[in-house]
VEXPA-976600 format. One line per 10 residues: their letters; for each residue x, y, z of C-alpha. Coordinates in nm, 2 decimals, always signed. Example, Ala and Ser with C-alpha at 12.3 -4.5 7.8 and 13.67 -1.06 7.14 Angstrom:
AS) +1.23/-0.45/+0.78 ~ +1.37/-0.11/+0.71
END
This chain:
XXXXXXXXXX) -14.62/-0.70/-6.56 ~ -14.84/-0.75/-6.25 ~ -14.75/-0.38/-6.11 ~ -15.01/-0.51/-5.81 ~ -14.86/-0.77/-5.72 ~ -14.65/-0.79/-5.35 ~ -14.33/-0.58/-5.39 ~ -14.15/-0.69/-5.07 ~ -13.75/-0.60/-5.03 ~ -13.74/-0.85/-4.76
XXXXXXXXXX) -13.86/-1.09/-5.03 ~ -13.66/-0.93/-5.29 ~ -13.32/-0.91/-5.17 ~ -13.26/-1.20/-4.94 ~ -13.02/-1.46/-4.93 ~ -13.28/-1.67/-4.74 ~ -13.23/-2.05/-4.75 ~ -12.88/-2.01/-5.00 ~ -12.60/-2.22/-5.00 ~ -12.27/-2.03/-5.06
XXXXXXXXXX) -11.92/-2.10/-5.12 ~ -11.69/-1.80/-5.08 ~ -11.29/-1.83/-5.19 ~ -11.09/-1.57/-5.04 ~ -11.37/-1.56/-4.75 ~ -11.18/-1.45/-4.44 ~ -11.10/-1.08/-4.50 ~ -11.23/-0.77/-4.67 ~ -11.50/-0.81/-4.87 ~ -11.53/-1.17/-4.86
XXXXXXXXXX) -11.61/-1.11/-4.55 ~ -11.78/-0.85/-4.57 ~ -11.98/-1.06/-4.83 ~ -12.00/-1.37/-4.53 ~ -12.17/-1.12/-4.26 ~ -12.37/-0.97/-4.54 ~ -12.53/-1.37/-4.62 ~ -12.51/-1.45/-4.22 ~ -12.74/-1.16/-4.15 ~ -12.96/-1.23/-4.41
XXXXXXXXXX) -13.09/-1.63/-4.42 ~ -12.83/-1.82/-4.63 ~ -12.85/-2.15/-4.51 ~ -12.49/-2.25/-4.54 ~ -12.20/-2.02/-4.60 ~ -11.88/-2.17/-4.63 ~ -11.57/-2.00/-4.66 ~ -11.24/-2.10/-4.82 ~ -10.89/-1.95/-4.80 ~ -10.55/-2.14/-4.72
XXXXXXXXXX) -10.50/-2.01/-4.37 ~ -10.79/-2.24/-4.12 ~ -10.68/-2.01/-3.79 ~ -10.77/-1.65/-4.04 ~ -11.12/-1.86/-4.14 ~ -11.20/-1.94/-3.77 ~ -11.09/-1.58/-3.63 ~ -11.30/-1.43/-3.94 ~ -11.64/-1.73/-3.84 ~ -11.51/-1.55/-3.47
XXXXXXXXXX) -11.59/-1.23/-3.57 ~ -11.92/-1.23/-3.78 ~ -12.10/-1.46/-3.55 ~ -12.00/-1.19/-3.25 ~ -12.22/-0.89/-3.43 ~ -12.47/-0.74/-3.21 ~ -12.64/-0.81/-3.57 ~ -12.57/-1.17/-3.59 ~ -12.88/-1.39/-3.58 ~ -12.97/-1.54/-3.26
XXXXXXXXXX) -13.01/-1.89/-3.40 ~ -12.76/-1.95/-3.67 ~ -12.52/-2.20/-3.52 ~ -12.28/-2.40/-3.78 ~ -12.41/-2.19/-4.06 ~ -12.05/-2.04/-4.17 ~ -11.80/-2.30/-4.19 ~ -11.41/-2.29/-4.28 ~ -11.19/-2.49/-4.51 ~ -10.89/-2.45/-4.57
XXXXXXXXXX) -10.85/-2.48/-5.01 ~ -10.60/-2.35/-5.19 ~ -10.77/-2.22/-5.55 ~ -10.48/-2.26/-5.75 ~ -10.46/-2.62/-5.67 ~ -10.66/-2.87/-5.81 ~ -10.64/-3.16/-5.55 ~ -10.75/-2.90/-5.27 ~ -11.03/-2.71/-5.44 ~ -11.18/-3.10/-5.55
XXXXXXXXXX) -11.12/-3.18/-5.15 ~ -11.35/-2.89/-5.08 ~ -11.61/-2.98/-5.34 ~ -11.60/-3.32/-5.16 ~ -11.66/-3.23/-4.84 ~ -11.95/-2.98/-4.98 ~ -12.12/-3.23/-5.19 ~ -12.16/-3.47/-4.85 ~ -12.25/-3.13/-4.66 ~ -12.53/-3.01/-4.87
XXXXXXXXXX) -12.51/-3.15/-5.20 ~ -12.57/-2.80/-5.39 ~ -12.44/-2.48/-5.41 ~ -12.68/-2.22/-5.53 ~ -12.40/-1.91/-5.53 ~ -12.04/-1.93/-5.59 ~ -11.80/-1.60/-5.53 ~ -11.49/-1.60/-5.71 ~ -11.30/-1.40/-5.43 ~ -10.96/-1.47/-5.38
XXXXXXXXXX) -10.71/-1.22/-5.50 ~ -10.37/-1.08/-5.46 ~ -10.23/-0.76/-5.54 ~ -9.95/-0.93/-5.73 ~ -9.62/-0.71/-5.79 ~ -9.67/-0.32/-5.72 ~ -9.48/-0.15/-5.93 ~ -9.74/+0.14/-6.03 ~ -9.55/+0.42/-5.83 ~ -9.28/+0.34/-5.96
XXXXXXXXXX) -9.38/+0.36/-6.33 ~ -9.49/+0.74/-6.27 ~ -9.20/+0.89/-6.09 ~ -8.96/+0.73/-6.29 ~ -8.75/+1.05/-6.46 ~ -8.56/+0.81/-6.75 ~ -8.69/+0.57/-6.95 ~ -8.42/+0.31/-6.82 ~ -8.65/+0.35/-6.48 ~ -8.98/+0.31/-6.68
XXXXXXXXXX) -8.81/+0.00/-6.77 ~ -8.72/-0.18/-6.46 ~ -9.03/-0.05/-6.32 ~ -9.18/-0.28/-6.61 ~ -8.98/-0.57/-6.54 ~ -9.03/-0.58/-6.13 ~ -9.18/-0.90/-6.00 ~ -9.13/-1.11/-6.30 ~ -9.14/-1.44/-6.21 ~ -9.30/-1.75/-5.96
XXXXXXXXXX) -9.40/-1.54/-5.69 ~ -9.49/-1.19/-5.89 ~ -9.64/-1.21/-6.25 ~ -9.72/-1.59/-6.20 ~ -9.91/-1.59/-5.83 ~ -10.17/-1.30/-5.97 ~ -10.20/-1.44/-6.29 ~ -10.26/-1.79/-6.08 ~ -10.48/-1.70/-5.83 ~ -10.64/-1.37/-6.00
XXXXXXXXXX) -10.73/-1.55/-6.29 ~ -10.69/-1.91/-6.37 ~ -10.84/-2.01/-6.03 ~ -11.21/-1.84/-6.18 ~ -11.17/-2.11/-6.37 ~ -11.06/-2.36/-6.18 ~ -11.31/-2.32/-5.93 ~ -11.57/-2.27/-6.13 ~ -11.52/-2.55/-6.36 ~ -11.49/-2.78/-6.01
XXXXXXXXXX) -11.82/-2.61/-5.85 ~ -12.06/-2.69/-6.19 ~ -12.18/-3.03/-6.07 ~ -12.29/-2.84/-5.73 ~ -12.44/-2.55/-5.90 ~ -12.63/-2.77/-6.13 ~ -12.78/-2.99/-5.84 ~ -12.92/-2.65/-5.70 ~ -13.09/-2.60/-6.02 ~ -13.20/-2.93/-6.01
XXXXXXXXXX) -13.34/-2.87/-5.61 ~ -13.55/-2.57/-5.76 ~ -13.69/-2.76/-6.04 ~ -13.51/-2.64/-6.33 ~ -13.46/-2.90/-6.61 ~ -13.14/-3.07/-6.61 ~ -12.89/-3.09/-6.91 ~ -12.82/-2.83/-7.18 ~ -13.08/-2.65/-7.35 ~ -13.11/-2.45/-7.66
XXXXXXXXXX) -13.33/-2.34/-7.96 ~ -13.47/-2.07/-8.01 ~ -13.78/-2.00/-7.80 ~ -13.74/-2.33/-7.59 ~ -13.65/-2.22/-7.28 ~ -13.57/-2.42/-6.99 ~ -13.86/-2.58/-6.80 ~ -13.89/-2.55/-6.41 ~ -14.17/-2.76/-6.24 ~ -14.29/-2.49/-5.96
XXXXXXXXXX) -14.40/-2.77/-5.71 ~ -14.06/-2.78/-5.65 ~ -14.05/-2.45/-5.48 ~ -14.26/-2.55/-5.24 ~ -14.12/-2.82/-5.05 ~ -13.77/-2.57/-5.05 ~ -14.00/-2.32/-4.91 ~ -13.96/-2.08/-5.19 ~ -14.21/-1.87/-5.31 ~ -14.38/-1.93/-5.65
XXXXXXXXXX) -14.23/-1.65/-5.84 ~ -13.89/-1.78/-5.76 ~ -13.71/-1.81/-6.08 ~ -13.36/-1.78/-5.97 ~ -13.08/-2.00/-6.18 ~ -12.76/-2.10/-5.99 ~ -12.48/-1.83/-6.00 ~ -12.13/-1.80/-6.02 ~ -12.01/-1.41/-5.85 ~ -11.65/-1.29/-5.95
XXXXXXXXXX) -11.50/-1.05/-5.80 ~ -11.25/-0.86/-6.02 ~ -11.19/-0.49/-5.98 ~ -11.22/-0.11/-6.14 ~ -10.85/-0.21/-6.20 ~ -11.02/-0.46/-6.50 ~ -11.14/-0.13/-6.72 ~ -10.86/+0.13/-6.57 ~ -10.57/+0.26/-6.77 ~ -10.43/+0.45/-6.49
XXXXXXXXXX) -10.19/+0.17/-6.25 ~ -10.24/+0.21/-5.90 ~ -10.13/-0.10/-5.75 ~ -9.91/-0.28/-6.05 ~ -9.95/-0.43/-6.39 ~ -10.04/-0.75/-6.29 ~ -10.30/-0.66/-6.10 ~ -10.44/-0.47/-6.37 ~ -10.39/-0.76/-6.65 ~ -10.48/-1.02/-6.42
XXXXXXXXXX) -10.85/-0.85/-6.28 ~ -10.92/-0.76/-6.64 ~ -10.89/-1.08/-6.74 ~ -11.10/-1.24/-6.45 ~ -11.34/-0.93/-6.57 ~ -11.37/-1.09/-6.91 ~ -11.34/-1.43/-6.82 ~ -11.66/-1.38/-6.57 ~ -11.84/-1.22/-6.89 ~ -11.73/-1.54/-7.09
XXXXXXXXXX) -11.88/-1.81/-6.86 ~ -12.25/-1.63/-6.87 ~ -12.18/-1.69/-7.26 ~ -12.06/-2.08/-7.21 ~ -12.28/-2.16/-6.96 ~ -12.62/-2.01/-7.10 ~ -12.76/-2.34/-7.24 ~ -12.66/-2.51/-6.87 ~ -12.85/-2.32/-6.66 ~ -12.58/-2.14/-6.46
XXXXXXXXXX) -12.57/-1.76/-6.45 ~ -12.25/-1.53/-6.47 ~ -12.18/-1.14/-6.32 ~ -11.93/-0.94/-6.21 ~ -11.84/-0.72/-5.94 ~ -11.60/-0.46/-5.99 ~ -11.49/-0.27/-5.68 ~ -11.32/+0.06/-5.62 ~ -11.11/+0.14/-5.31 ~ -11.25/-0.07/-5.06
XXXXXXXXXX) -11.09/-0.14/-4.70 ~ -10.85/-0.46/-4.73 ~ -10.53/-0.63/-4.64 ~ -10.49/-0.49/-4.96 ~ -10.58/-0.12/-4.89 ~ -10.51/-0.08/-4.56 ~ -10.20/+0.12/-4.60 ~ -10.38/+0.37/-4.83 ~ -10.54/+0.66/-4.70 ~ -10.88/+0.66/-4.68
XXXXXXXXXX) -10.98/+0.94/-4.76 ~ -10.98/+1.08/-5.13 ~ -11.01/+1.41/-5.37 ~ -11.34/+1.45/-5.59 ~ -11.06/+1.37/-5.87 ~ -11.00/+1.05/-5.68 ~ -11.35/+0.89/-5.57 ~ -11.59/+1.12/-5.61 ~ -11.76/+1.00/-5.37 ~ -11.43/+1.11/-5.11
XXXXXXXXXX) -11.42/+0.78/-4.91 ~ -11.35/+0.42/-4.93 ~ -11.62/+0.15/-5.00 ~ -11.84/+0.06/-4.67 ~ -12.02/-0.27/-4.59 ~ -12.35/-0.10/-4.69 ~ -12.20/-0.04/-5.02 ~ -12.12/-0.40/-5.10 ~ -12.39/-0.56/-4.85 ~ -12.65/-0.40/-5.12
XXXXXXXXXX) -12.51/-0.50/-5.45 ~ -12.47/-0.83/-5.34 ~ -12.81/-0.86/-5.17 ~ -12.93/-0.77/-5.52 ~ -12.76/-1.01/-5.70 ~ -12.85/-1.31/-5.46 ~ -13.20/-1.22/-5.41 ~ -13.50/-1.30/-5.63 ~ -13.48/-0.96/-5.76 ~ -13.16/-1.03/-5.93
XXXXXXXXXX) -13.28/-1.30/-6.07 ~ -13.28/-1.15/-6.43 ~ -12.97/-1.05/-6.41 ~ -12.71/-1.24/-6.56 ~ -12.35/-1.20/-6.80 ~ -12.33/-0.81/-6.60 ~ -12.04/-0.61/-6.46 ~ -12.18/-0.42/-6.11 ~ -11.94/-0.13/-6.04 ~ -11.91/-0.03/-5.72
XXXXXXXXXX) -11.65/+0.21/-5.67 ~ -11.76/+0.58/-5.56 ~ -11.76/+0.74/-5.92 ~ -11.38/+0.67/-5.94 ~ -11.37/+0.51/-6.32 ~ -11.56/+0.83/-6.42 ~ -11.26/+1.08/-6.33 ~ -11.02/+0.81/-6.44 ~ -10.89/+0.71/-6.83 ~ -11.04/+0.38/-6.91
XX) -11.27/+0.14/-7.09 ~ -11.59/-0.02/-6.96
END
């Protein structure tokens, strides 16, 4: 290592020039992960959710910061995509691939709590009310919708956004196709950097982001079951596609938040107990601007198949696996 050599943060963690899709973009953290991009170069940010007017209000809102860049017109962009339909995520893909033709970073954002039946399993006094605490929200909108949009639509998505995410590649030099072998790694003609206006060093593979939850590696049930089961299993599934997708070129991680202010959250009190989140507060835009800033930037680029928890020290006081 070239200890020496220019060790710039602005050059480090910068989302300068990136084209990002965002599901679930219009609240919470996906917005939170918009304003983060906006203030910080992307290039393109779209972001998807099935309500256009909550998009727009949400474009409203980020472009409005005293923080926003002065000249970043038509950077964010709404569309409407439903990510447990097929048909409407391929619209979106469509309109993307006229847009830009790449994607360099895709979040996996869009989430439900699904049924919330985790009070209800601790104050039950019999085990008949353990029982229908169990059962609550089985069925098409409970069980189904979180297992839907939770989970299959990282896949979905993902699967739809590959030829996107492969023609970033492709924009940065990388080789094209799948590679394997042992020591043949893929090639990347630099040059290529150049006319992007990227610096030399820049090794960065396209990524897929997906957002899942310290609810993945919790035993303790705060919201429901199927919240639980369904972020665990986008959890793995994110782990999974760093696996399948090695040989194409196309990096993997996770983020797992703690208590962080939502649509979700918002009737939860803010404030917690050192046996709670050590940390005695909810998540802040600082907390996931960095993290995701890291993971963007050229000095995430080695980072890939990873689970970043960012949740205040609460899966340390809580029983669970990670």
């Amino acid at each position: 290592m070239d200890v020496q050599a220019p060790l710039n943060s602005t050059d480090l963690f910068s989302a300068k020039g990136l084209v990002v899709v965002i599901t679930g973009g219009g609240s919470g953290i996906g917005l939170a992960y918009a304003s983060t991009l906006y203030q910080n170069g992307a290039a393109k940010i779209y972001i998807l959710g099935r309500r256009q007017n909550v998009l727009e209000d949400a474009i409203k809102t980020v472009e409005a910061s005293p923080s926003a860049p002065q000249k970043a017109s038509h950077v964010l962009e709404a569309i409407a995509c439903d990510v447990i339909d097929r048909a409407s995520v391929a619209s979106a893909v469509e309109k993307i691939t006229k847009d830009t033709g790449y994607v360099d970073v895709l979040i996996n954002n869009a989430g439900i709590l699904g049924p919330t039946n985790g009070g209800d399993l601790y104050k039950a006094t019999s085990i008949e009310q353990v029982r229908d605490a169990m059962l609550q929200g089985f069925g098409e909108g409970g069980w189904d919708a979180a297992m839907r949009i939770n989970t299959q639509a990282v896949v979905g998505v993902s699967a739809a956004f590959l030829p996107l995410l492969d023609a970033a590649n492709a924009r940065r030099g990388w080789a094209s196709g799948k590679v394997e072998g042992e020591g043949n790694p893929r090639a990347q003609d630099t040059s290529a950097l150049e006319k992007i206006g990227a610096d030399k060093d820049d090794d960065r593979m396209a990524q897929i982001i997906t957002t899942a939850s310290v609810a993945s590696f919790m035993r303790y049930v705060t919201a429901g079951l199927a919240y639980n089961a369904s972020k665990s299993a986008a959890a793995q599934l994110g782990k999974i596609l760093a696996s399948v997708l090695a040989p194409w070129g196309v990096r993997s991680n996770v983020v797992a938040p703690g208590p962080y202010p939502s649509e979700m959250t918002k009737s939860r009190d803010p404030r917690f107990g050192t046996g709670q989140v050590p940390q005695g507060r909810m998540g802040g835009v600082n907390d996931v601007a960095g993290l995701l800033l890291f993971l963007v930037g050229k000095g995430g680029a080695y980072v890939n198949g990873t689970v970043q928890v960012t949740d205040g020290g609460r899966m340390g006081v809580f029983p669970g696996t990670y």
